[in-house]
C-alpha positions in Angstrom: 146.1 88.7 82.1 148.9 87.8 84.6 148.1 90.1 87.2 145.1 88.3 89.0 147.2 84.8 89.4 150.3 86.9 90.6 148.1 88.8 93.1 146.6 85.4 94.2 150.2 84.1 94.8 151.1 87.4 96.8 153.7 88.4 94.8 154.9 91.9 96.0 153.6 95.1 93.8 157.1 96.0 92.7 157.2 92.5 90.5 153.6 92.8 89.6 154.1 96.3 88.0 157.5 94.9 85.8 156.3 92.1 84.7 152.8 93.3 83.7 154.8 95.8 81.6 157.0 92.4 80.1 153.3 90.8 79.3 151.8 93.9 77.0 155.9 94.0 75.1 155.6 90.1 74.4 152.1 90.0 73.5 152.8 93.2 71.6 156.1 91.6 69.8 155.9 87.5 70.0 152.5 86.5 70.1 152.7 84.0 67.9 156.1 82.3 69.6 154.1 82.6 72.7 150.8 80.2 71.7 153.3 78.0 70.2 155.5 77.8 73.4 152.3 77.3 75.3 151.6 74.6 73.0 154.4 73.0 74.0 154.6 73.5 77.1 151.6 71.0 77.9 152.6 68.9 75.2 154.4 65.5 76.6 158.1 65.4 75.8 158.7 68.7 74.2 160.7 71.6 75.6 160.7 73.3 72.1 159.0 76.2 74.9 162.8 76.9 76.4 164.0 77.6 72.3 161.1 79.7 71.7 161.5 81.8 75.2 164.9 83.2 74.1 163.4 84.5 70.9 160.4 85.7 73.0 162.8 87.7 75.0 164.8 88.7 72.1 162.1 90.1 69.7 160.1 91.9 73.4 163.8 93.5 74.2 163.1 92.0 77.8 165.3 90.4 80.4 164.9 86.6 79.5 164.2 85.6 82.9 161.3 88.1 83.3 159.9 87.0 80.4 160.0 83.0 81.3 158.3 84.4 84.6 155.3 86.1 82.5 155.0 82.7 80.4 154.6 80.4 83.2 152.3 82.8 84.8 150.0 83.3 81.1 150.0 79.2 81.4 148.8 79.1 84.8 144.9 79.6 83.5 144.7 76.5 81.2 146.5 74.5 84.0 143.9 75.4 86.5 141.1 74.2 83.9 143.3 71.0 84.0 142.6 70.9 87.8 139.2 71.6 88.0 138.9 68.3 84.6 140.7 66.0 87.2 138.6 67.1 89.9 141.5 68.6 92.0 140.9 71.5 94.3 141.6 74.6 94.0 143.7 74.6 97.6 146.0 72.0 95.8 146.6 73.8 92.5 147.4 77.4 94.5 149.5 75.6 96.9 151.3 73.8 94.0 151.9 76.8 92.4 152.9 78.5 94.8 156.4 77.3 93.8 156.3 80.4 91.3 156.3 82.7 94.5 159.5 80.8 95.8 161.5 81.2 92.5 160.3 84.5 92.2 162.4 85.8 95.3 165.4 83.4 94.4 165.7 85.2 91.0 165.3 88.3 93.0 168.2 87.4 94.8 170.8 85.6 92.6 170.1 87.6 89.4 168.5 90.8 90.6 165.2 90.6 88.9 161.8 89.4 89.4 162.0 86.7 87.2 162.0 82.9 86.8 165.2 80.8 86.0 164.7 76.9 86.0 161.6 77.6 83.7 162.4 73.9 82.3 162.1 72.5 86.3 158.1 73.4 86.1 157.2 70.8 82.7 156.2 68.6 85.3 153.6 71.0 87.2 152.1 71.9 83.7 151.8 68.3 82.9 150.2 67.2 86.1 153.1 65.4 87.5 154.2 67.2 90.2 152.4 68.7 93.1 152.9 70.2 96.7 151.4 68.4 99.5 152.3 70.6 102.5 155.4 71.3 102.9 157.4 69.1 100.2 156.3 68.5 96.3 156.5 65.1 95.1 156.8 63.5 91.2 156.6 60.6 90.0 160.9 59.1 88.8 162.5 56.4 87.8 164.8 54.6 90.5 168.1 56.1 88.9 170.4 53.3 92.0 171.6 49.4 90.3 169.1 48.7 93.7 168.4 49.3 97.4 168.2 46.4 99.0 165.9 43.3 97.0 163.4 45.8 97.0 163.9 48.0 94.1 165.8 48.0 91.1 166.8 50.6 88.6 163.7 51.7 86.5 161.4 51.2 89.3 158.8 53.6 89.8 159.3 55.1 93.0 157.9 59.2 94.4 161.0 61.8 94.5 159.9 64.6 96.8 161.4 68.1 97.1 161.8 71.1 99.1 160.9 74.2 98.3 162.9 77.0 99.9 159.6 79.5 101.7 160.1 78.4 105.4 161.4 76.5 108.1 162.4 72.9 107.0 160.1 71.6 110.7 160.5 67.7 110.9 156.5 67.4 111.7 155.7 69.3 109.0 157.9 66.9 107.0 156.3 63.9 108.5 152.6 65.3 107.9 153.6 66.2 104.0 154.8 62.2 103.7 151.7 61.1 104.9 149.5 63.2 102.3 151.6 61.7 100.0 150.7 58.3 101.1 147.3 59.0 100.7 147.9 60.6 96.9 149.6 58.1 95.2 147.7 55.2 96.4 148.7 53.8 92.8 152.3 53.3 93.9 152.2 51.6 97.7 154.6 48.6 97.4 153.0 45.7 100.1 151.0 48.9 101.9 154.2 51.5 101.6 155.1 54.3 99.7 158.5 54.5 98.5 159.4 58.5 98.9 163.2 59.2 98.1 164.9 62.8 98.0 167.7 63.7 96.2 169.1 66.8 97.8 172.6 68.8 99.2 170.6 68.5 102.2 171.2 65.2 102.3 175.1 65.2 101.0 176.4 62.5 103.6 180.5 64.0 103.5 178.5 67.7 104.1 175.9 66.8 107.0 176.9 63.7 108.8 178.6 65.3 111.5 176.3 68.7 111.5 174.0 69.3 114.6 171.9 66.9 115.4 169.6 69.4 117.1 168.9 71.3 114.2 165.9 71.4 111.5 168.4 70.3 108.8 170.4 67.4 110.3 166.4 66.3 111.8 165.4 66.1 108.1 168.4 64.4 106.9 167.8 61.3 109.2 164.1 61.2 108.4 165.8 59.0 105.5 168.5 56.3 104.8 171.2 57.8 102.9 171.5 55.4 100.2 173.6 57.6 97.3 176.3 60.1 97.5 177.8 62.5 95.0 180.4 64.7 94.7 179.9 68.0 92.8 183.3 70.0 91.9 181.1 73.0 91.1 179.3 73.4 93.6 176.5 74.5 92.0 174.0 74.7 95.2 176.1 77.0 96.9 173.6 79.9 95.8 170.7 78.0 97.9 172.8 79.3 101.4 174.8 81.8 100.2 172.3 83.9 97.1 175.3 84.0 94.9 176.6 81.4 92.7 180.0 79.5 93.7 183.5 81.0 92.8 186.5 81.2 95.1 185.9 84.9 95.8 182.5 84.2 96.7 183.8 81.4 98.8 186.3 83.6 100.6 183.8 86.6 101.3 180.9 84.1 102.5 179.3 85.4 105.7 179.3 83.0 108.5 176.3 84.8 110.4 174.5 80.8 111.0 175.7 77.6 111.6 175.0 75.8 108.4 176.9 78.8 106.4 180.2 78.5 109.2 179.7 74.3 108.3 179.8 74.7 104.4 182.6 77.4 104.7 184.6 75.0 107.0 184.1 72.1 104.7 184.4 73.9 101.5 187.6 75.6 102.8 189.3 72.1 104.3 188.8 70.3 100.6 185.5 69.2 100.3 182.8 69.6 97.9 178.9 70.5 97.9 177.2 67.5 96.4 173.6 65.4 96.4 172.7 62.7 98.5 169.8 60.4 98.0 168.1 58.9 100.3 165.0 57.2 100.8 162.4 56.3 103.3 158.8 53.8 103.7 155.8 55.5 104.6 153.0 53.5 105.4 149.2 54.1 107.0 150.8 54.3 110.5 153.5 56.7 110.3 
């Protein structure tokens, strides 16, 4: 059942062939955990789906994060149903999903298996609330800032855009993705502009403010006006850079074969944090 999306997304053979085999064991083993995570899954509000995948995995005696890979996959023919109902095409929805492709590989690489890990980060696509337009993917949030400026406040409905990790981070290509989402959500233009704001390390102020201003990354972090910073003791996105999660060991044996690895491993090593910045940016039918 799976195969035909995952071929359609390009997933390499090696994955195909594991979690094909994962399909027949939880169909064999959970199928009635499955229709119900499915049921919630496109169900508003409920992540009972996340409870039911661990006993999915449990009762198939498969690696959990193969398993939330096959389910999002199984899902992916009534969500393209749900396209074709609102009249979307079918270059949207493959793009979209493409998103599956790009956590695909970062399992790969942080946990060693072809799997899927922030299964709960893809309610939104299987709802119909987020989508990639070029190369970001934007949703619908709640201003979480007191206020920028007299223009908005918190609560405000404002477009939150993100970036997936499959390529080059190319400021046109950012600029022609902001203006398809001016044209998508014509719903939320504010006097003839869209409100787009990105909450991202990439645009952690205390990390990038001083990084080359020649480079993809420090191009894309002054697309916006950093509005928010925060600190993050964790470090939690140091597995975006490095494909290992944060420790001091991992720290100390980070490679420093580009410049934005030698920049996190200086500021990491002089004190500072990794963190999120928010920032945000007015796109209207001239940019």
């Amino acid at each position: 059942m799976i195969e035909p999306i995952a071929r359609k997304l390009n997933f390499p053979d090696e994955s195909i062939n594991c979690l094909v085999e994962c399909e027949r064991k939880m169909v064999a083993k959970a199928a009635e955990e499955l229709c119900r995570a499915e049921k919630s899954l496109f169900t508003p509000e409920d992540f009972e789906f996340m409870t039911l995948l661990v006993q999915i995995a449990e009762k198939s005696g498969e690696n959990r994060y193969v398993c939330d890979m096959v389910f999002l996959l199984r899902a992916a023919a009534p969500l393209y149903d749900k396209y074709v109902e609102k009249g979307y095409t079918d270059e949207l929805f493959y793009h979209t999903m493409s998103d599956l492709r790009v956590k695909l590989f970062e399992c790969k690489e942080v946990n060693g298996v072809w799997g899927m890990e922030p299964t709960s980060w893809f309610k939104k696509y299987y709802m119909l609330e987020r989508f990639r337009l070029g190369r970001m993917q934007y949703d619908k949030k709640e201003f979480p800032i007191d206020k920028y400026k007299d223009i908005l406040k918190m609560g405000d409905t404002i477009i939150s855009c993100h970036i997936p990790s499959d390529g080059p981070l190319l400021v046109e290509d950012v600029k022609e993705s902001l203006r398809m989402a001016y044209r998508f959500f014509p719903e939320e233009h504010r006097d003839g502009k869209l409100a787009v704001c990105c909450f991202s390390w990439l645009l952690f102020a205390p990390l990038l403010q001083d990084y080359n201003e020649n480079s993809n990354i420090k191009k894309f972090y002054n697309l916006f006006e950093n509005i928010e910073n925060w600190e993050d003791e964790s470090n939690a996105n140091f597995w975006h850079v490095f494909g290992v999660r944060y420790s001091p060991e991992a720290l100390e044996n980070a490679p420093g074969d580009n410049s934005l690895r030698r920049a996190i491993v200086s500021h990491l090593k002089n004190g500072g944090t990794m963190g999120n910045g928010a920032g945000i940016i007015f796109v209207d039918e001239n940019y």
